[in-house]
Kinemage of the C-alpha trace (Angstrom):
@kinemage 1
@onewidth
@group {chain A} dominant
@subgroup {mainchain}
@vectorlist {calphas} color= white
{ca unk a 1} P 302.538 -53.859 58.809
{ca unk a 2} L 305.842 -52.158 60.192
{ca unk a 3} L 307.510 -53.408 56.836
{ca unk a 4} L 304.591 -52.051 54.826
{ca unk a 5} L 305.114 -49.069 56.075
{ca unk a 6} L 308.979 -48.611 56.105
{ca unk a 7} L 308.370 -49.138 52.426
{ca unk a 8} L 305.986 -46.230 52.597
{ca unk a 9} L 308.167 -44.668 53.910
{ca unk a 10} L 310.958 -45.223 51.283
{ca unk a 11} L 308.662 -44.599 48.230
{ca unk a 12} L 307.935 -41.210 49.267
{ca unk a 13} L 311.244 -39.903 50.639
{ca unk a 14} L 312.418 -40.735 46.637
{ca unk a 15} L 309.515 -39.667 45.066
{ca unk a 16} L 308.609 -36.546 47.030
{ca unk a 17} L 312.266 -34.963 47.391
{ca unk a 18} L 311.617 -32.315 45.250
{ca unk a 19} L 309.519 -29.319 45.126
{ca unk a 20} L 309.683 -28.420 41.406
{ca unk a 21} L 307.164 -28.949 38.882
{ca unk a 22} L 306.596 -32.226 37.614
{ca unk a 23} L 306.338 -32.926 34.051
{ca unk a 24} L 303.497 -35.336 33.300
{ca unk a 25} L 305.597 -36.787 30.307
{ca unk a 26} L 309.153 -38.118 29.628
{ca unk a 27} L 310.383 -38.069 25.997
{ca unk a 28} L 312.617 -41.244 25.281
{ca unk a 29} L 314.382 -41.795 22.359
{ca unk a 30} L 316.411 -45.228 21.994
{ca unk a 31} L 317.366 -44.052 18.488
{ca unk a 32} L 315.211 -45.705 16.215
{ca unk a 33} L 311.597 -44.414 17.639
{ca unk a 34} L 310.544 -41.723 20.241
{ca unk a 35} L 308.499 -43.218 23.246
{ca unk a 36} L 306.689 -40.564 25.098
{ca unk a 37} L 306.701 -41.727 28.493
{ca unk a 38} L 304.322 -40.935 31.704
{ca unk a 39} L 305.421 -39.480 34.743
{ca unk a 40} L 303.905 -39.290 37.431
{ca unk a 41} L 302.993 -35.898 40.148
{ca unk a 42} L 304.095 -35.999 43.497
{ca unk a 43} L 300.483 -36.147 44.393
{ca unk a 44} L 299.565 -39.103 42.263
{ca unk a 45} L 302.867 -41.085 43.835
{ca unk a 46} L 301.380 -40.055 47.372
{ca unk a 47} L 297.795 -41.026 46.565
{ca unk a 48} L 299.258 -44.593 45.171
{ca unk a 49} L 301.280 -44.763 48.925
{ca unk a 50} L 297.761 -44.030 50.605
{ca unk a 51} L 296.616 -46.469 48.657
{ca unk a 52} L 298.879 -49.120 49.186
{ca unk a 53} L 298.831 -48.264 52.826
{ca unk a 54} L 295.355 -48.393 53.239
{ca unk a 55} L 294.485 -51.332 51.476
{ca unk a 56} L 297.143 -53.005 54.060
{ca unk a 57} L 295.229 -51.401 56.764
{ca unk a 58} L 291.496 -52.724 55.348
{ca unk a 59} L 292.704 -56.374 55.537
{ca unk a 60} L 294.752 -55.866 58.866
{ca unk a 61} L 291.097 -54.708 60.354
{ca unk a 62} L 289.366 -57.294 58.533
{ca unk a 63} L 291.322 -59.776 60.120
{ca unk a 64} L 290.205 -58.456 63.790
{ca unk a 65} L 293.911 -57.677 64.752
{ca unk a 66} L 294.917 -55.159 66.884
{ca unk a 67} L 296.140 -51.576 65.374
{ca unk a 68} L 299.303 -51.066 67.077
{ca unk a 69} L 300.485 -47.967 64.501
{ca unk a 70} L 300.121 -44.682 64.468
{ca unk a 71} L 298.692 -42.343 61.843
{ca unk a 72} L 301.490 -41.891 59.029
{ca unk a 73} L 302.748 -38.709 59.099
{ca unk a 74} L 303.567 -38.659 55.668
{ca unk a 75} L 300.097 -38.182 54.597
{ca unk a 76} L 300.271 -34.542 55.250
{ca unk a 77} L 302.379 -34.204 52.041
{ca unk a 78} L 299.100 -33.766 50.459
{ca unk a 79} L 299.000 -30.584 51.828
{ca unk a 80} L 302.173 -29.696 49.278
{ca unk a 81} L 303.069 -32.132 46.855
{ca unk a 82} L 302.865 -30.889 43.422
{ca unk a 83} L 299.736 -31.933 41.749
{ca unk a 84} L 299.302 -32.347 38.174
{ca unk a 85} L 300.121 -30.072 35.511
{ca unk a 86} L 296.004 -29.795 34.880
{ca unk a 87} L 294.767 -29.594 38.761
{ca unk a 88} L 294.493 -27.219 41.545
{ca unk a 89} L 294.675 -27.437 44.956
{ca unk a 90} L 291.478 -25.144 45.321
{ca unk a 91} L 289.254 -24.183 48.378
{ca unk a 92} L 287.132 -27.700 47.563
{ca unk a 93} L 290.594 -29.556 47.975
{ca unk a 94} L 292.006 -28.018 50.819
{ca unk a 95} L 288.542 -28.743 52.897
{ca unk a 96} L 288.710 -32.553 51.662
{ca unk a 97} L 292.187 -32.994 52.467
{ca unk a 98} L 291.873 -31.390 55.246
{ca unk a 99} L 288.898 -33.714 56.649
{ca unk a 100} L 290.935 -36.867 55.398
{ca unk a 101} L 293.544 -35.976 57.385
{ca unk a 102} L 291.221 -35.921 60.402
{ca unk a 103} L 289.414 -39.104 59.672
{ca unk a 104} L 292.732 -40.632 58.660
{ca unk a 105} L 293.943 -39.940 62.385
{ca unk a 106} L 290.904 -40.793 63.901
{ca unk a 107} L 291.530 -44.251 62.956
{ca unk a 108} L 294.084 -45.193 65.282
{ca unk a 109} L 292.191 -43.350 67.862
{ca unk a 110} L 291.279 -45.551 71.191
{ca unk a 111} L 289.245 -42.364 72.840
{ca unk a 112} L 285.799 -43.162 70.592
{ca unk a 113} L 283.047 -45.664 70.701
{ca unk a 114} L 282.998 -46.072 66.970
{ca unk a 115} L 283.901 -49.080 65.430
{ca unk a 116} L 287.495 -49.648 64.302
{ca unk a 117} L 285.534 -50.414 60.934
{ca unk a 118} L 283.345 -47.223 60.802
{ca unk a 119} L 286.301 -45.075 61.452
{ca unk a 120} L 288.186 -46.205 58.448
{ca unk a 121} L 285.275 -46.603 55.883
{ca unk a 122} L 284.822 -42.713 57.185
{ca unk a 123} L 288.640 -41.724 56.140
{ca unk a 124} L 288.030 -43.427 52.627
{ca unk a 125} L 284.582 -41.650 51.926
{ca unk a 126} L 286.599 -38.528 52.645
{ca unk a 127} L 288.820 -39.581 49.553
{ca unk a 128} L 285.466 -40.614 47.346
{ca unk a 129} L 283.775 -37.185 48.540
{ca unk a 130} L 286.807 -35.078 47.072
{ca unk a 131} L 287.646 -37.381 43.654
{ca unk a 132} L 283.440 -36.524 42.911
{ca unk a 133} L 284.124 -33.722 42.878
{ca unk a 134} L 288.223 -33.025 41.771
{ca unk a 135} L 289.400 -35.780 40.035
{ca unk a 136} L 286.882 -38.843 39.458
{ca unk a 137} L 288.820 -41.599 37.382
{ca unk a 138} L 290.374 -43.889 40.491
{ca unk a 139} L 286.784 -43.743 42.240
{ca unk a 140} L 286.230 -47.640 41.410
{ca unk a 141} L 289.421 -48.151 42.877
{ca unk a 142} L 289.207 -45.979 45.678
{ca unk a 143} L 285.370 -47.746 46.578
{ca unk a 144} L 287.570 -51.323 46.810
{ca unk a 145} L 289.244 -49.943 49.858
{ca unk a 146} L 285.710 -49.987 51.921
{ca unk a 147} L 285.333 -52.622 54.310
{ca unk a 148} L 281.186 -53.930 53.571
C-alpha cells in the first residue's frame, strides 16, 4: 500500500504542478496528418489518483487487513485543481467535495463504531452523490469501488 501510494504521490506532484488552464486538446502534427490529441484537467488526473487509490484501499479492506495509513493529503487538491474547460466548481461542488473530504478521513478513523466497510462505501457515495449531479459519465466506474 506504501508503494501505491508513493506512486500517488508521484503522479500528482507531475501532473498538478501547475496552476494554469488546461487545454482539453493537444494538436499533433507528425507531418503527414494532424492528430488532435486529449489532455487531460488537473481534476480529471486527481479523480483517476482517487481512483486508483481507492480501489487499492477496497481490496486492502476486503482482505480484513489492518489500515495502517493515513488519509492522503493530496486529496485536498480538489479543492483547486483546474477543472475542465466546460465545468465549474459551483456551490453543489464545493459542498460534495467538501463532505468527501470528511468521509474520506473518516476512514482511517479508530474513534467510531462503524464498520471499516461502512465508512468507506460512505466516502464513495459522496463521489456518486456529486457526479449525479456535476458530471455523470464515470458513475459505473465510480459504483465498482463499493464494497457489497
Amino acid at each position: 500500500m506504501k508503494v501505491l501510494f508513493g506512486c500517488l504521490v508521484a503522479f500528482l506532484f507531475f501532473s498538478c504542478n501547475s496552476s494554469e488552464k488546461v487545454e482539453s486538446k493537444v494538436i499533433i502534427t507528425d507531418g503527414s496528418k494532424t492528430y488532435d490529441v486529449y489532455q487531460p484537467s488537473e481534476m480529471s488526473s486527481l479523480m483517476k489518483g482517487m481512483y486508483a487509490y481507492n480501489m487499492q484501499l477496497k481490496a486492502d479492506i476486503e482482505a480484513g487487513k489492518e489500515l495502517t495509513g493515513e488519509f492522503p493529503e493530496e486529496f485536498l487538491d480538489i479543492h483547486s485543481a483546474v477543472l475542465s474547460e466546460t465545468k465549474l466548481r459551483n456551490e453543489n461542488f464545493k459542498h460534495y467535495s467538501a463532505k468527501f473530504i470528511e468521509a474520506q478521513r473518516d476512514i482511517f478513523s479508530q474513534d467510531t463504531l462503524m464498520s471499516v466497510e461502512d465508512r468507506y462505501n460512505n466516502s464513495i457515495n459522496m463521489c456518486l452523490s456529486c457526479h449525479k449531479t456535476e458530471c455523470t459519465g464515470p458513475i459505473p466506474k465510480i459504483k465498482k469501488l463499493l464494497i457489497k
